[in-house]
Residue frames as a rotation matrix with the C-alpha (Angstrom) as fourth column:
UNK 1
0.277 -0.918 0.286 93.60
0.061 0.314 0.948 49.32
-0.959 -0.245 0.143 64.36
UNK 2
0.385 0.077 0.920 93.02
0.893 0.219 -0.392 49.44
-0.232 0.973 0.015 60.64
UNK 3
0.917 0.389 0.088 92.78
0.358 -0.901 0.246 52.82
0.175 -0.195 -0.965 60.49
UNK 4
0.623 -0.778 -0.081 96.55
-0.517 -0.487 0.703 53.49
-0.587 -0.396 -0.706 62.54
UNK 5
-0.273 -0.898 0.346 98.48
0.292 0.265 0.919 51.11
-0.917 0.352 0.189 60.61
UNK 6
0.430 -0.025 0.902 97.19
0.876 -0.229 -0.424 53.12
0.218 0.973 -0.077 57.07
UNK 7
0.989 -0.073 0.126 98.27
-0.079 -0.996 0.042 56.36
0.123 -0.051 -0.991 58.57
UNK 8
0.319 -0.794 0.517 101.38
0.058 0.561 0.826 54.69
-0.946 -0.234 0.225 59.71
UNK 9
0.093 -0.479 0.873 102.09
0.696 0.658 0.287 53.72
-0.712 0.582 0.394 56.11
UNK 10
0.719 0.370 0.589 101.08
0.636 -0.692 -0.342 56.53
0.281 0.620 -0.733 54.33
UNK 11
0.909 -0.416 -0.008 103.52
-0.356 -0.788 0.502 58.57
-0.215 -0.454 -0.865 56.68
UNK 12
0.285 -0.927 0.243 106.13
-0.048 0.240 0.970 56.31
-0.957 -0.288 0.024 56.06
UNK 13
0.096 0.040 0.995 105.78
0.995 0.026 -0.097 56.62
-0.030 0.999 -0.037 51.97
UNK 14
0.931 0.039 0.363 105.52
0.171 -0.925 -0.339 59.98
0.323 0.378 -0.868 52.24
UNK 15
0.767 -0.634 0.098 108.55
-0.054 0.089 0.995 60.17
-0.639 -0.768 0.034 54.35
UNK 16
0.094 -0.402 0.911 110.43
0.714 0.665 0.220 58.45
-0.694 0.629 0.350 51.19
UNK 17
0.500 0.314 0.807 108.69
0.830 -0.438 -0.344 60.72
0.246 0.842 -0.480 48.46
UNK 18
0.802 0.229 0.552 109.60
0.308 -0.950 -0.053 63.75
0.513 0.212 -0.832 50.05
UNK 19
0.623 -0.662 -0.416 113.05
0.656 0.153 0.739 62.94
-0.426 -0.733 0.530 51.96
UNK 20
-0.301 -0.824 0.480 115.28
0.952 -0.234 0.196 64.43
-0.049 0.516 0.855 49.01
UNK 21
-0.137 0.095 0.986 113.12
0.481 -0.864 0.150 67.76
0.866 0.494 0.073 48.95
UNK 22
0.941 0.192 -0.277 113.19
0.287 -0.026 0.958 67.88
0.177 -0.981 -0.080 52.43
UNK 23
0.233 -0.864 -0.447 116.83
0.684 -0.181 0.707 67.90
-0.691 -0.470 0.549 52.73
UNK 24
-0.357 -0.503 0.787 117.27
0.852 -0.522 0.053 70.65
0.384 0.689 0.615 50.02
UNK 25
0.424 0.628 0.652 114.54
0.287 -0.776 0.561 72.85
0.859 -0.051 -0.509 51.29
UNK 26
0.762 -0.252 -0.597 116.61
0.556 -0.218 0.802 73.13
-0.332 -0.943 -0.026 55.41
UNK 27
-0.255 -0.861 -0.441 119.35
0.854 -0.414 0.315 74.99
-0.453 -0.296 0.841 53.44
UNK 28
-0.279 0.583 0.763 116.72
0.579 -0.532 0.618 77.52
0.766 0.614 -0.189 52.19
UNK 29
-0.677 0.479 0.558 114.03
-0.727 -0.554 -0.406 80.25
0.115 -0.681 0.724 53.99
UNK 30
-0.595 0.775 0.210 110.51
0.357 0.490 -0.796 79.37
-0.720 -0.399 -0.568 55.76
UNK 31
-0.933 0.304 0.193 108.31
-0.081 -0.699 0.711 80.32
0.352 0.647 0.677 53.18
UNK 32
-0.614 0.779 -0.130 104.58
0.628 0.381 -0.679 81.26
-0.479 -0.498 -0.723 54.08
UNK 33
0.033 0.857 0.514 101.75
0.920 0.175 -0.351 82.99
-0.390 0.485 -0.783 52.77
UNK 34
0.976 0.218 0.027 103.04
0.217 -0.936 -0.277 86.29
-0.035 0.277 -0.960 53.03
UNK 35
0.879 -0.476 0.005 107.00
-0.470 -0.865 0.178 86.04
-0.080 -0.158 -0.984 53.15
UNK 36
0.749 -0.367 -0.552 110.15
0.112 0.891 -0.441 84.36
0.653 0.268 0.708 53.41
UNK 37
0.501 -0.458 0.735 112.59
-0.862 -0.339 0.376 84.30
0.077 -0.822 -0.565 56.45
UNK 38
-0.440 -0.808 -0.393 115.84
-0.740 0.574 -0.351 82.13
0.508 0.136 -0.850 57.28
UNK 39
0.372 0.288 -0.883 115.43
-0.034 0.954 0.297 78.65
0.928 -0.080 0.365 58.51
UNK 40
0.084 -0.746 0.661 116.47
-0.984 -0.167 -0.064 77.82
0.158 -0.645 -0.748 62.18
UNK 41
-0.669 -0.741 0.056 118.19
-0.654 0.551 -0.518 74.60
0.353 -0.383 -0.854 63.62
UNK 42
-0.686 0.364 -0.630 115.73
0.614 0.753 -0.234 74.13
0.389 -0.548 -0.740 66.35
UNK 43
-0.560 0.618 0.551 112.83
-0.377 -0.783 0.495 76.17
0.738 0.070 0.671 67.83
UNK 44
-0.750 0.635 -0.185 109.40
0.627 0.594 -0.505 75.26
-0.211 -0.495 -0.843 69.83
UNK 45
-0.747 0.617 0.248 105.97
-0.175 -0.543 0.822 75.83
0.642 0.570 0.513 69.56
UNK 46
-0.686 0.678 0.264 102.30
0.194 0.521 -0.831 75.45
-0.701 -0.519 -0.489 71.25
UNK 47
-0.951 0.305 0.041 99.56
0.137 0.303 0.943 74.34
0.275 0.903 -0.330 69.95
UNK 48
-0.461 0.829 0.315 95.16
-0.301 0.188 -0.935 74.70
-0.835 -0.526 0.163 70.69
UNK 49
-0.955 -0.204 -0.216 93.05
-0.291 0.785 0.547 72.44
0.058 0.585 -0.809 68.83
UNK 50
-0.444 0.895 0.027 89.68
-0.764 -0.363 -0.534 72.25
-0.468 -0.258 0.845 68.06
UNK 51
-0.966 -0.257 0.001 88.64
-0.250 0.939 0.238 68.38
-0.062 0.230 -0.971 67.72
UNK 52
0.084 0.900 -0.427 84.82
-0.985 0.011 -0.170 67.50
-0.148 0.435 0.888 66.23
UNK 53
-0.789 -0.099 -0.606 84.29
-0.182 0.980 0.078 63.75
0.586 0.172 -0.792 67.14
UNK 54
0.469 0.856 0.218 82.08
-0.671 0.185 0.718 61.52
0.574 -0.483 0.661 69.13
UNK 55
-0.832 -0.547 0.090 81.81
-0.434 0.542 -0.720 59.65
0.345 -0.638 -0.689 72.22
UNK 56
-0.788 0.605 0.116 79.23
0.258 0.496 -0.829 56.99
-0.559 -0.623 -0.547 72.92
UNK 57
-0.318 0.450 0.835 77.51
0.937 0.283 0.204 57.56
-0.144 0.847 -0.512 69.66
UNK 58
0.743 0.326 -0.585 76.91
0.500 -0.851 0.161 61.52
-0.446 -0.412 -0.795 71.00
UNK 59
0.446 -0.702 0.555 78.60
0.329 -0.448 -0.831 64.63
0.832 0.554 0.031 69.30
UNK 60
0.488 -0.664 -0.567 81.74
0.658 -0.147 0.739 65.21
-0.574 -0.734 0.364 71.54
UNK 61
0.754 -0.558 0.347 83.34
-0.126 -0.641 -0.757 68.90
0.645 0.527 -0.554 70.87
UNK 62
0.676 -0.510 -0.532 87.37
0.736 0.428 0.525 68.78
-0.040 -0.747 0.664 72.23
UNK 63
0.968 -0.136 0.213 89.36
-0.100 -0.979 -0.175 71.23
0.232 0.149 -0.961 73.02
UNK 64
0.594 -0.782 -0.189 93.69
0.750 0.624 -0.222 70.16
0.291 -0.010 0.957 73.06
UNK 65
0.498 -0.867 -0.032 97.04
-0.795 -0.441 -0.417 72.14
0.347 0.233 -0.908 73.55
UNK 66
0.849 -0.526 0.053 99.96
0.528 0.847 -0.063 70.79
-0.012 0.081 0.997 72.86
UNK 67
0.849 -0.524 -0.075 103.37
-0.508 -0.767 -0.393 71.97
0.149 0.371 -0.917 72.65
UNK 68
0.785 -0.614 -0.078 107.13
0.353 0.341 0.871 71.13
-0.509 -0.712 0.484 73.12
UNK 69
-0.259 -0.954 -0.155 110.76
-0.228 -0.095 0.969 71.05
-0.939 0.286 -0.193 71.46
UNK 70
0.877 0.475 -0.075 110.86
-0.214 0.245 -0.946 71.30
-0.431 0.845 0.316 67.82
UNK 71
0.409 -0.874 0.261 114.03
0.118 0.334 0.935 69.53
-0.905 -0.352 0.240 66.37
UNK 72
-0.735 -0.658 0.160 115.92
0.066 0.165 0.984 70.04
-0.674 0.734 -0.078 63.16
UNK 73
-0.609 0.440 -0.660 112.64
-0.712 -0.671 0.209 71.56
-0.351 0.597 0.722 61.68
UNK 74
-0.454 0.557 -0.695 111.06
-0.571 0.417 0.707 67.79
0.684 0.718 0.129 61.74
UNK 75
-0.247 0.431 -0.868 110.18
0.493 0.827 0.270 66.64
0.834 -0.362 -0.416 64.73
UNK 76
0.002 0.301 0.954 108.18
-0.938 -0.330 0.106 68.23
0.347 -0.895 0.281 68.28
UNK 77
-0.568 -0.013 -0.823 108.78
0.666 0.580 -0.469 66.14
0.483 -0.814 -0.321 71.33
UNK 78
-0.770 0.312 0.557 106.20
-0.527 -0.803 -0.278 67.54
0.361 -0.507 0.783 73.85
UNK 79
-0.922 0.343 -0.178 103.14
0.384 0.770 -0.509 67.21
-0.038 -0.538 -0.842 75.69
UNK 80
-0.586 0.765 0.269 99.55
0.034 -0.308 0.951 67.12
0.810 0.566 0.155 74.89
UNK 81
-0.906 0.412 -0.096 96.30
-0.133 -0.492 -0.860 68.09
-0.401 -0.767 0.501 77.27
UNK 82
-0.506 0.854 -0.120 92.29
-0.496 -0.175 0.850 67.44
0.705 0.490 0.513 75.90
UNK 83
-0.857 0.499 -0.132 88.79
0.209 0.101 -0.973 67.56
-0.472 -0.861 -0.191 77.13
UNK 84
-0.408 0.717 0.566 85.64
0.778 -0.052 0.626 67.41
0.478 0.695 -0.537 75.96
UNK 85
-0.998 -0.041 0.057 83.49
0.009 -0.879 -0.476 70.96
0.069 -0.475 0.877 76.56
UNK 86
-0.515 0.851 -0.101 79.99
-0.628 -0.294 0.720 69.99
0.584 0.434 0.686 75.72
UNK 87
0.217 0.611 0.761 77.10
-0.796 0.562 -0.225 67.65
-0.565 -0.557 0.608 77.34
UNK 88
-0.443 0.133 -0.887 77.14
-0.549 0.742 0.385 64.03
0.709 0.657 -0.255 76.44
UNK 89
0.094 0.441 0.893 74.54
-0.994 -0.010 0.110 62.58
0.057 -0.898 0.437 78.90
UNK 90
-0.879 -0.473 0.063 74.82
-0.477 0.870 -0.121 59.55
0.003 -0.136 -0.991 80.35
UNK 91
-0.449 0.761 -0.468 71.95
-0.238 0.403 0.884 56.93
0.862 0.508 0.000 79.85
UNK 92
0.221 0.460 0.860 69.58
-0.892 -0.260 0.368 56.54
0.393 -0.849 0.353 82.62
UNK 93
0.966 0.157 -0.205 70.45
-0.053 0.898 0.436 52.65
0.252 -0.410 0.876 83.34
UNK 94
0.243 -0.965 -0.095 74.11
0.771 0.251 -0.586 53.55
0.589 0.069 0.805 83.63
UNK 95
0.331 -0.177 0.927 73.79
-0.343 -0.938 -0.057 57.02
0.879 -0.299 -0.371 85.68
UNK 96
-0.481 -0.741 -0.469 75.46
0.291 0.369 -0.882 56.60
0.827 -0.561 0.038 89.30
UNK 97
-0.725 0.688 -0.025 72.88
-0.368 -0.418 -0.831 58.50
-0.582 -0.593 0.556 90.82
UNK 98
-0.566 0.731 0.382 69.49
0.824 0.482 0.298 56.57
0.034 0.483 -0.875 89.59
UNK 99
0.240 0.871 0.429 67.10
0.963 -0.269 0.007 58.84
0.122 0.412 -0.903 88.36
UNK 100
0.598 -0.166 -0.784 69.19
0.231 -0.901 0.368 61.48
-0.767 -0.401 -0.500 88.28
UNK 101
0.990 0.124 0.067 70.49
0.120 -0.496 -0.860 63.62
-0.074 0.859 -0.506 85.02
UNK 102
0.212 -0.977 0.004 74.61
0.025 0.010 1.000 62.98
-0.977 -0.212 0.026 84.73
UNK 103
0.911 -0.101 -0.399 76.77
-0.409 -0.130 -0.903 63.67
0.040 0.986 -0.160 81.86
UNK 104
0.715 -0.652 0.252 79.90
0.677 0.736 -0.014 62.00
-0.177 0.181 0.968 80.66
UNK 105
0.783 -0.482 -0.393 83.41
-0.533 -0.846 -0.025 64.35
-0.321 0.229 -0.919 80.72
UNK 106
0.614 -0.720 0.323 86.46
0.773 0.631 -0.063 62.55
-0.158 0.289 0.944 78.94
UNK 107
0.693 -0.714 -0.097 89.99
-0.536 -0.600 0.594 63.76
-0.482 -0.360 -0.799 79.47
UNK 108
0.904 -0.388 0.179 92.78
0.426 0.784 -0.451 62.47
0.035 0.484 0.874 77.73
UNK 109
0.573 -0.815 0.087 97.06
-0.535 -0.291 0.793 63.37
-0.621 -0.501 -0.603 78.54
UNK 110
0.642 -0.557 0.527 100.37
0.441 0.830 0.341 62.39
-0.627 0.013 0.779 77.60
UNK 111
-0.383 -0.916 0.121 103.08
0.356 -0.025 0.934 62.49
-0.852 0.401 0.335 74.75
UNK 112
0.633 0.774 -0.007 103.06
0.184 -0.160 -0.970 64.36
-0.752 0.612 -0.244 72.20
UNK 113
0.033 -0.803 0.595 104.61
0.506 0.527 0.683 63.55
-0.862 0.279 0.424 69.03
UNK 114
0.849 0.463 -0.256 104.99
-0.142 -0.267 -0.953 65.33
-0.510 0.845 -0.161 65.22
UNK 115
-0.257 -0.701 0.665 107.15
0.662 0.373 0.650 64.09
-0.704 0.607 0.368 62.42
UNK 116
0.297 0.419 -0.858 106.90
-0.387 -0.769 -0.509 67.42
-0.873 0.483 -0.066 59.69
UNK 117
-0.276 -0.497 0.822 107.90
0.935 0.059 0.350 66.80
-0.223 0.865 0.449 55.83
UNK 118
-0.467 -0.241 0.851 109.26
0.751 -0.616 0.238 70.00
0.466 0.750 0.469 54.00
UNK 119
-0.002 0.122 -0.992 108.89
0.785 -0.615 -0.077 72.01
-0.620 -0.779 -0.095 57.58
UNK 120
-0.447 -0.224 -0.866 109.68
0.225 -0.965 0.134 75.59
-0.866 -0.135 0.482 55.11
UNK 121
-0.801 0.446 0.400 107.41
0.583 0.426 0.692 74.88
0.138 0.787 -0.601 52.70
UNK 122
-0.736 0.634 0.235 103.94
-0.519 -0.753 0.405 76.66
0.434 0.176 0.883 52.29
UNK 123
0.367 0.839 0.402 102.35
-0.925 0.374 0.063 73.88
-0.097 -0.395 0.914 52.24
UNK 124
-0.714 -0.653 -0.252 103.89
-0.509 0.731 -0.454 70.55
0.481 -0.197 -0.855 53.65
UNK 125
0.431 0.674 -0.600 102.33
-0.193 0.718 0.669 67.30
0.881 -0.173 0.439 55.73
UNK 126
-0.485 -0.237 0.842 102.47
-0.874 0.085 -0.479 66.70
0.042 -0.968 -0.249 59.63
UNK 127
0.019 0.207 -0.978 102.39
0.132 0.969 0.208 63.14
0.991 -0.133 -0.009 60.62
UNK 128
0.081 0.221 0.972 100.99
-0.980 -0.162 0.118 63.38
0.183 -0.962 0.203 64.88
UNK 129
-0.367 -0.023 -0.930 101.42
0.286 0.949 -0.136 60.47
0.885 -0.316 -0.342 67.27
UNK 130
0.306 0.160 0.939 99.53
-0.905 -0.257 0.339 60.81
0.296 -0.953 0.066 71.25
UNK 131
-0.053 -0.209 -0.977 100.09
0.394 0.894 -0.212 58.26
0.918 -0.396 0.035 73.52
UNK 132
-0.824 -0.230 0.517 98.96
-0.500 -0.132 -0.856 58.32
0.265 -0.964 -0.006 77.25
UNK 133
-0.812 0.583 -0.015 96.17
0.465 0.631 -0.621 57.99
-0.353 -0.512 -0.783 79.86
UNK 134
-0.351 0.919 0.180 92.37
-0.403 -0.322 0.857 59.05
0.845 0.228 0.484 79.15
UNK 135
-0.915 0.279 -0.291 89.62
0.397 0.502 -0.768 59.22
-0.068 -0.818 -0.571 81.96
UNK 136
-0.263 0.958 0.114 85.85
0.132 -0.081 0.988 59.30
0.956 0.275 -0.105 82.05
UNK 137
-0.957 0.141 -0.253 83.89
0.238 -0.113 -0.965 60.55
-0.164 -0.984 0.075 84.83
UNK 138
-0.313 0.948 0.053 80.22
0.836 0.249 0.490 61.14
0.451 0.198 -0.870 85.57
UNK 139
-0.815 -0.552 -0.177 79.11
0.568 -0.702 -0.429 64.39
0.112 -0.450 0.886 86.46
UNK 140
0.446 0.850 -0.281 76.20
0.770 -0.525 -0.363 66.95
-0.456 -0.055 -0.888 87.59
UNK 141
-0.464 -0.539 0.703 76.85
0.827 -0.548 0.126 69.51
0.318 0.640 0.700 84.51
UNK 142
0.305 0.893 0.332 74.02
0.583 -0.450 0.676 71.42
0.753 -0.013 -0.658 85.55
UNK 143
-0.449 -0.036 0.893 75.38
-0.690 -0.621 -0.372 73.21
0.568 -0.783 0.254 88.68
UNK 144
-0.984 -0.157 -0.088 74.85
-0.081 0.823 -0.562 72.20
0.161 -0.546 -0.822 92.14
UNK 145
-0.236 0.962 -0.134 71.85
0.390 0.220 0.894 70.98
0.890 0.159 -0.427 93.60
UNK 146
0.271 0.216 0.938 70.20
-0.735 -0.582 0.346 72.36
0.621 -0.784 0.002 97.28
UNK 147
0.741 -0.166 0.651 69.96
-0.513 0.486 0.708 69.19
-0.434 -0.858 0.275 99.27
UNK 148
0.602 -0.539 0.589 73.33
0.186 0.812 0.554 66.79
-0.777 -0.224 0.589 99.20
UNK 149
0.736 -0.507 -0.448 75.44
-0.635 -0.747 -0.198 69.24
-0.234 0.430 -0.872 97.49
UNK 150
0.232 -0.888 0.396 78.36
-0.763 0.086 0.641 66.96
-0.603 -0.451 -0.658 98.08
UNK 151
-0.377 0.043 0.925 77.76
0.376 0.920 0.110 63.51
-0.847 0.389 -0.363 96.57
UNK 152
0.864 0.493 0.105 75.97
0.227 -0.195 -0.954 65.32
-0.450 0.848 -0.281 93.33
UNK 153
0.959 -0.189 -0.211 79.32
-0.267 -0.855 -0.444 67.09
-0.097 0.482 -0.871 92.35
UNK 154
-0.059 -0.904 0.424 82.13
-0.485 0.397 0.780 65.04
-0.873 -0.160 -0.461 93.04
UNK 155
-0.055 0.189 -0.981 83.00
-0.908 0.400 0.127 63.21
0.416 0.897 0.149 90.01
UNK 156
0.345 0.351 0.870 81.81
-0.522 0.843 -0.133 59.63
-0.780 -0.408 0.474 90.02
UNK 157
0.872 -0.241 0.426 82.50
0.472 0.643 -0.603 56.56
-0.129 0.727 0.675 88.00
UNK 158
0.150 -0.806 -0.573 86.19
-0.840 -0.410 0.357 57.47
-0.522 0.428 -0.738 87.65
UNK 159
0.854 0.383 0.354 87.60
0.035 0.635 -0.772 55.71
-0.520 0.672 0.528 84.74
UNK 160
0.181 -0.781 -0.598 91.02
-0.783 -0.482 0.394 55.38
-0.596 0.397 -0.698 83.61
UNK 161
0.587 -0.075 0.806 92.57
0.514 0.804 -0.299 53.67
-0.626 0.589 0.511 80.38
UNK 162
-0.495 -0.868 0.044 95.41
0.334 -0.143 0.932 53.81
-0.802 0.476 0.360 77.53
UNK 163
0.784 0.608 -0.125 95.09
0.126 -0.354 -0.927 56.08
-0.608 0.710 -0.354 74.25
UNK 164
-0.553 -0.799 0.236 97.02
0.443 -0.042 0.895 55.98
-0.705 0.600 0.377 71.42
UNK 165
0.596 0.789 -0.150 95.68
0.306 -0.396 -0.866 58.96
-0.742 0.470 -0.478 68.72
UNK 166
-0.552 -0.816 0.170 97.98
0.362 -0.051 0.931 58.99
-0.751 0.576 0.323 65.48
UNK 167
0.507 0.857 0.094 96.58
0.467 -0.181 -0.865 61.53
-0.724 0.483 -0.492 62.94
UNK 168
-0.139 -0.262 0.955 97.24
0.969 -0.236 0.076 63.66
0.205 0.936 0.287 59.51
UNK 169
0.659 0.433 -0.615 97.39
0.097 -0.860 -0.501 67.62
-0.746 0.270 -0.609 58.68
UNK 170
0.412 -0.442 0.797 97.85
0.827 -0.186 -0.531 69.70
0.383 0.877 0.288 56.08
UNK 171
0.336 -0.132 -0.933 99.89
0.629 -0.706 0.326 72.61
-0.701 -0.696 -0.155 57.27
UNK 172
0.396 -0.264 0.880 100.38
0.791 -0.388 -0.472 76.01
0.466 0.883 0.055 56.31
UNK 173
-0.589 -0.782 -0.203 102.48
0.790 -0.506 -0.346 78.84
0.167 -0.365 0.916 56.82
UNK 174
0.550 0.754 0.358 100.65
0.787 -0.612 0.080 81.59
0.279 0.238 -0.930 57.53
UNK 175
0.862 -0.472 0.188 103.35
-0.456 -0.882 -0.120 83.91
0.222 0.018 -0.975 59.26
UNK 176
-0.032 -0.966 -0.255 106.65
-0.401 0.246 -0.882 82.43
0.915 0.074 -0.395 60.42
UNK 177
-0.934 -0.110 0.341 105.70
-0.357 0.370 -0.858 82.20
-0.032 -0.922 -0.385 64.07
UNK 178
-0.468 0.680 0.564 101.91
-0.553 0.272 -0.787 80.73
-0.689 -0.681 0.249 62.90
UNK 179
-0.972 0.140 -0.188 100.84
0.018 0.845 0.534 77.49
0.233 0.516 -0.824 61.25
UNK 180
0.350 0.935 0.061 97.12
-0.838 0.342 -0.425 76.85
-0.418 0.098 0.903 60.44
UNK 181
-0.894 -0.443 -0.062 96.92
-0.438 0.839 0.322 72.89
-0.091 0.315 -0.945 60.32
UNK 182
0.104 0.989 -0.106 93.73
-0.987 0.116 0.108 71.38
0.119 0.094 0.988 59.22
UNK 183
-0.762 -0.497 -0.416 93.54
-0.544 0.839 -0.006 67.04
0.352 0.222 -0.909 60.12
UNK 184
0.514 0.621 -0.591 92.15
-0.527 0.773 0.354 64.18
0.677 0.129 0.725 60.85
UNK 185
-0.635 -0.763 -0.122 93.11
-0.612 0.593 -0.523 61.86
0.472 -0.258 -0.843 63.57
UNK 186
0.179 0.749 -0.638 91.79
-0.352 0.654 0.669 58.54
0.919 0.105 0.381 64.89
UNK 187
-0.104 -0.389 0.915 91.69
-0.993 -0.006 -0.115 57.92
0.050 -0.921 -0.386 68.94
UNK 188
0.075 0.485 -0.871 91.93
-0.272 0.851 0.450 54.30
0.959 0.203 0.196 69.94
UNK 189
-0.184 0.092 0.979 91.36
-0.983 -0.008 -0.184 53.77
-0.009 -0.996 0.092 73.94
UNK 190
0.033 0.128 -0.991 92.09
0.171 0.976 0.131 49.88
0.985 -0.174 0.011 75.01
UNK 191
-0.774 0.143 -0.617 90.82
0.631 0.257 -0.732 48.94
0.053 -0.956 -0.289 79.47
UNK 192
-0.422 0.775 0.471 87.84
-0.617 -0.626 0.476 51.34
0.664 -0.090 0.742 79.11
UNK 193
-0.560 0.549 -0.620 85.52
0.692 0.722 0.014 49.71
0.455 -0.421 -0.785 82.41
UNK 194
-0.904 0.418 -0.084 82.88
-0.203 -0.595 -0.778 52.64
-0.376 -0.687 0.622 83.05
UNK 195
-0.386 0.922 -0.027 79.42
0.553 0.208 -0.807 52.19
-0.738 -0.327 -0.590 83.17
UNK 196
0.443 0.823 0.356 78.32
0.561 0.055 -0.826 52.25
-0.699 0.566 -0.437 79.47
UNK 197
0.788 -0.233 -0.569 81.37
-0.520 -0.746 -0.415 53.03
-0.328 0.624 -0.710 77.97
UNK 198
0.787 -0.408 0.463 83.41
0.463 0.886 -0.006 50.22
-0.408 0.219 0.886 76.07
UNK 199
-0.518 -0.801 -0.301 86.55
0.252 -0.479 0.841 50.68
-0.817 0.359 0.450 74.29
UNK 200
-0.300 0.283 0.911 84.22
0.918 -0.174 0.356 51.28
0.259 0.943 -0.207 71.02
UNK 201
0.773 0.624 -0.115 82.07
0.593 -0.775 -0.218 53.93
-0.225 0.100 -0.969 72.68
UNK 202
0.587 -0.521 -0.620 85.22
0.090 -0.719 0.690 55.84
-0.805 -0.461 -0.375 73.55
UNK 203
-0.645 -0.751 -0.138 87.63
-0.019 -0.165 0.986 55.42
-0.764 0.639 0.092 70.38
UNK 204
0.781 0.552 0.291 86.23
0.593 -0.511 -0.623 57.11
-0.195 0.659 -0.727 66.81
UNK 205
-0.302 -0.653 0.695 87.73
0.898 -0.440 -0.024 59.55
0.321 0.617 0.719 64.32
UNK 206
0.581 0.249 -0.775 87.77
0.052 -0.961 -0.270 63.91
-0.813 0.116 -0.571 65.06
UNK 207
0.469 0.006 0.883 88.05
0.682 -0.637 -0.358 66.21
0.560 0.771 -0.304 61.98
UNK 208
0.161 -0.330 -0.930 90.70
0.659 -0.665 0.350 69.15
-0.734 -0.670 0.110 63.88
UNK 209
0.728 0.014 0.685 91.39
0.459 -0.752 -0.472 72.29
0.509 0.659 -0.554 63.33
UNK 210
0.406 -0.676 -0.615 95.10
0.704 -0.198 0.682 73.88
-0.583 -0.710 0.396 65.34
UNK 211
0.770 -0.418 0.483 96.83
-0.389 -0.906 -0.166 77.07
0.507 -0.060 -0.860 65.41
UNK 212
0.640 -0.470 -0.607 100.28
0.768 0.375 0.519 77.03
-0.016 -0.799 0.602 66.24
UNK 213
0.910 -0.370 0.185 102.63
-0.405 -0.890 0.211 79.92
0.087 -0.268 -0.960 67.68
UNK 214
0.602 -0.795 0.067 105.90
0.110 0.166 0.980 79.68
-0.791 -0.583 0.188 68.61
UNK 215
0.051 -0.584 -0.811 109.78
-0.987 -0.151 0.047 79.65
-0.150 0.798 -0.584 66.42
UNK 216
0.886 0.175 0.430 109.60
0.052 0.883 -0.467 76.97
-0.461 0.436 0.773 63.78
């Protein structure tokens, strides 16, 4: 909770610092690494994301897209999509199937928010906001088995709960229709009730990397 209300503040100082060069730079071009090109009104964009965190003390790679309305060159209303792609196994006293090998998949949905400063800038700051549901399941990663195909493969332990994930990038132009954003954002997940996963296991900082496309 520490964590969201510094990012919080920090966004809202910057916000301050950089309001007056903000509102000069919208009657200007987009500048980016290789050009310059008129500004527009409004636009949209998507987004894929490559999130480096943990879950349950276990390295958890995620994979996001996002996208929606971009407004007045500061703000994306839209909606967001992640999943984790790797193993994180579940512990053997917590597995739904005793003595059987199960991994942990975590899903997370919902709103998706971005507040830009100095949007035609080269290089400028993106303040992110998620908000939705997240679920955990148990799962046979492995492919199926021969005998009792059925009951190995279904997901088990289902697991829903609230996420709120408010994070930082730096962003850069790179062409007009594509932004490289390097960041940082911090998930926090409150009702977690699966089998060996508290709200701590589940909420932790990722290090992202995102491409975005679309007219900015």
């Amino acid at each position: 909770m520490r964590i969201i209300i510094l990012v919080l503040l920090v966004g809202f100082a910057s916000a301050t610092s950089f309001g007056q060069t903000q509102q000069e730079d919208r009657g200007g071009e987009i500048q980016t690494l290789f050009n310059r090109n008129p500004i527009r009104s409004s636009g949209g964009y998507g987004a894929i994301t490559n999130k480096f965190t943990s879950i349950n003390g276990e390295y958890a790679n995620m994979v996001e897209m996002y996208g929606g309305w971009y407004v007045n060159q500061r703000f994306l209303l839209g909606l967001s999509g992640s999943a984790t792609t790797n193993n994180i196994p579940v512990p053997s006293e917590y597995s739904a199937l005793p003595g059987e090998d199960l991994s942990y998949e975590y899903v997370q949905f919902g709103l998706a928010t971005e507040y830009v400063l100095g949007s035609n800038r080269t290089f400028h700051l993106v303040f992110q906001l998620m908000t939705g549901a997240g679920l955990t399941v148990q799962y046979d990663r492995y492919g199926y088995r021969e005998s009792n195909y059925r009951s190995y493969n279904l997901p088990m332990d289902e697991n829903w709960f609230f996420v709120a994930e408010p994070g930082v990038q730096l962003e850069v132009n790179v062409f007009k229709w594509m932004r490289f954003s390097p960041g940082y954002s911090y998930r926090s997940v409150y009702g977690s009730d699966a089998a060996g996963l508290s709200d701590d296991d589940l909420s932790g900082s990722s290090f992202n990397l995102t491409l975005k496309f679309g007219k900015f």
